[in-house]
VEXSEVEX-603554 format. One record per residue: residue number from 0; x, y, z of N, C-alpha, C in turn; residue in three letters. Coordinates in nm, 2 decimals, decimal comma. Atoms other than C-alpha are relative to their C-alpha. Layout:
// residues N
REC  resi  n_east  n_north    n_up  ca_east  ca_north   ca_up  c_east  c_north    c_up  resn
REC   NUM       X        Y       Z        X         Y       Z       X        Y       Z   ALA
...
//
This chain:
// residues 50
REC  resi  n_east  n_north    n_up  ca_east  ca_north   ca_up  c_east  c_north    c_up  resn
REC     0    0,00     0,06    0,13     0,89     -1,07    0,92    0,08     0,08   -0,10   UNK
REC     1   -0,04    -0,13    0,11     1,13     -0,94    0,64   -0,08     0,02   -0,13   UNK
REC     2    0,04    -0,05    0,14     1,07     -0,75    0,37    0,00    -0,07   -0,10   UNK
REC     3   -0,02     0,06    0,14     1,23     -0,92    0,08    0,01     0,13   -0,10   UNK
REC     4    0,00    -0,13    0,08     1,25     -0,53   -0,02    0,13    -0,01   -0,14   UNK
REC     5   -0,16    -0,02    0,09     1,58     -0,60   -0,25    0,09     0,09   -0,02   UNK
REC     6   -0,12    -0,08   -0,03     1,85     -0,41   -0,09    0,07     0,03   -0,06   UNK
REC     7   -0,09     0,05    0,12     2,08     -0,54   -0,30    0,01     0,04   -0,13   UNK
REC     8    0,09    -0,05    0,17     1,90     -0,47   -0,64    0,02     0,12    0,00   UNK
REC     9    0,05    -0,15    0,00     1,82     -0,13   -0,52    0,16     0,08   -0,06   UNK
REC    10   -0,16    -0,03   -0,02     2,21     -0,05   -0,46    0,03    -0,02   -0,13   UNK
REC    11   -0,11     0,06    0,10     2,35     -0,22   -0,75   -0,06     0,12   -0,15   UNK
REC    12    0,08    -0,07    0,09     2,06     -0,01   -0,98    0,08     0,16    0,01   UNK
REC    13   -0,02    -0,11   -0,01     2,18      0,31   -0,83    0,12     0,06   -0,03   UNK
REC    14   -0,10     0,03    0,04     2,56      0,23   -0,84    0,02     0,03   -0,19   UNK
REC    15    0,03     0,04    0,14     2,50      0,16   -1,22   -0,01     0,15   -0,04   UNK
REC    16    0,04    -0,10    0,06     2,33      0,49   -1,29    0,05     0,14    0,10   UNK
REC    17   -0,04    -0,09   -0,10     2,51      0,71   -1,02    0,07     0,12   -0,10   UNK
REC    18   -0,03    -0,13    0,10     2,68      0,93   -1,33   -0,10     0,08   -0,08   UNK
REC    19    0,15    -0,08    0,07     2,31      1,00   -1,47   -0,07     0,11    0,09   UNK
REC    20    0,09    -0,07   -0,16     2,19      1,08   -1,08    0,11     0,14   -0,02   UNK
REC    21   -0,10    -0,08   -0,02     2,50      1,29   -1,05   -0,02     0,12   -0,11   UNK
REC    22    0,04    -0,09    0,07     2,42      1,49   -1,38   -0,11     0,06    0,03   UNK
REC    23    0,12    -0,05   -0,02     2,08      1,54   -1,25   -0,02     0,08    0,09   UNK
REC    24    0,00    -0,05   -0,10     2,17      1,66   -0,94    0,08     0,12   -0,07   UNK
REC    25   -0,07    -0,12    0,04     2,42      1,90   -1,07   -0,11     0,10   -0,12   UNK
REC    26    0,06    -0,07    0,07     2,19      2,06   -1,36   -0,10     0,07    0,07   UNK
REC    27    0,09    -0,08   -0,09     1,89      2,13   -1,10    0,08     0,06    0,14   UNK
REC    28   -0,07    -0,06   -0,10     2,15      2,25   -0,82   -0,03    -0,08    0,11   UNK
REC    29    0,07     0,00   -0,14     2,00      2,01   -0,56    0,15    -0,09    0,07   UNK
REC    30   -0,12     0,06   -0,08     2,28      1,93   -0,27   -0,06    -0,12    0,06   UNK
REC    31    0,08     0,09   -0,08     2,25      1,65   -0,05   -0,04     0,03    0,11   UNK
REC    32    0,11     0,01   -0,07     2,05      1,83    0,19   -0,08     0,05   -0,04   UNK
REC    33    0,08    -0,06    0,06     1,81      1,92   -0,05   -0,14     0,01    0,05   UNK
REC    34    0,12     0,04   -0,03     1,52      1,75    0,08   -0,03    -0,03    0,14   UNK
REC    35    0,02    -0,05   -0,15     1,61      1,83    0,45   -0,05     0,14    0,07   UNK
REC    36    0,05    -0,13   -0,06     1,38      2,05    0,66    0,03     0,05    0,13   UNK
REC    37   -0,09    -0,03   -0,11     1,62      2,07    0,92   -0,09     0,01    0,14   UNK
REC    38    0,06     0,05   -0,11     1,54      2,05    1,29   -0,12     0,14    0,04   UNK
REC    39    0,10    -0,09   -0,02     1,31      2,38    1,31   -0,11    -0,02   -0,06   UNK
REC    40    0,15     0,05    0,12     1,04      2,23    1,04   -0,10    -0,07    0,11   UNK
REC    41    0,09     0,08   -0,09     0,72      2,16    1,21   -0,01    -0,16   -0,06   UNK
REC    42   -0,01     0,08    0,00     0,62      1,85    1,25   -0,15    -0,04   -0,08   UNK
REC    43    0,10    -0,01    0,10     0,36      1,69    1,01   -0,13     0,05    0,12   UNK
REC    44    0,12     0,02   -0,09     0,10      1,62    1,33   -0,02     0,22    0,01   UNK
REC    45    0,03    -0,11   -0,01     0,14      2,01    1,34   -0,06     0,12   -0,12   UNK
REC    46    0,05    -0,06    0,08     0,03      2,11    1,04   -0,10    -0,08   -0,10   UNK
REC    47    0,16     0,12   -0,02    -0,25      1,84    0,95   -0,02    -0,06    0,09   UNK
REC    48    0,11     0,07   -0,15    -0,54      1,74    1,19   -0,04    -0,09   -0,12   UNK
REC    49    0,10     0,10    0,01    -0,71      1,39    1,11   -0,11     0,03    0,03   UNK
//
């Protein structure tokens, strides 16, 4: 069943404001692998039990 998430929207929103992102990114330093914990990062199941 699809989403109906609005792909489209999303893109066109980010497009739009990609010189704001861009400032933001540059003033906090964060690269684009900022938010990668690279392949040595445990895995969640390993660091919370249910």
């Amino acid at each position: 069943m699809p989403t109906r998430r609005g792909d489209q929207v999303i893109r066109r929103v980010i497009e739009s404001r990609q010189p704001e992102l861009d400032a933001h990114h540059q003033q906090h330093q964060l690269g684009s692998t900022h938010n990668s914990k690279g392949k040595d990062a445990p895995s969640i199941t390993d660091v919370i039990s249910l």
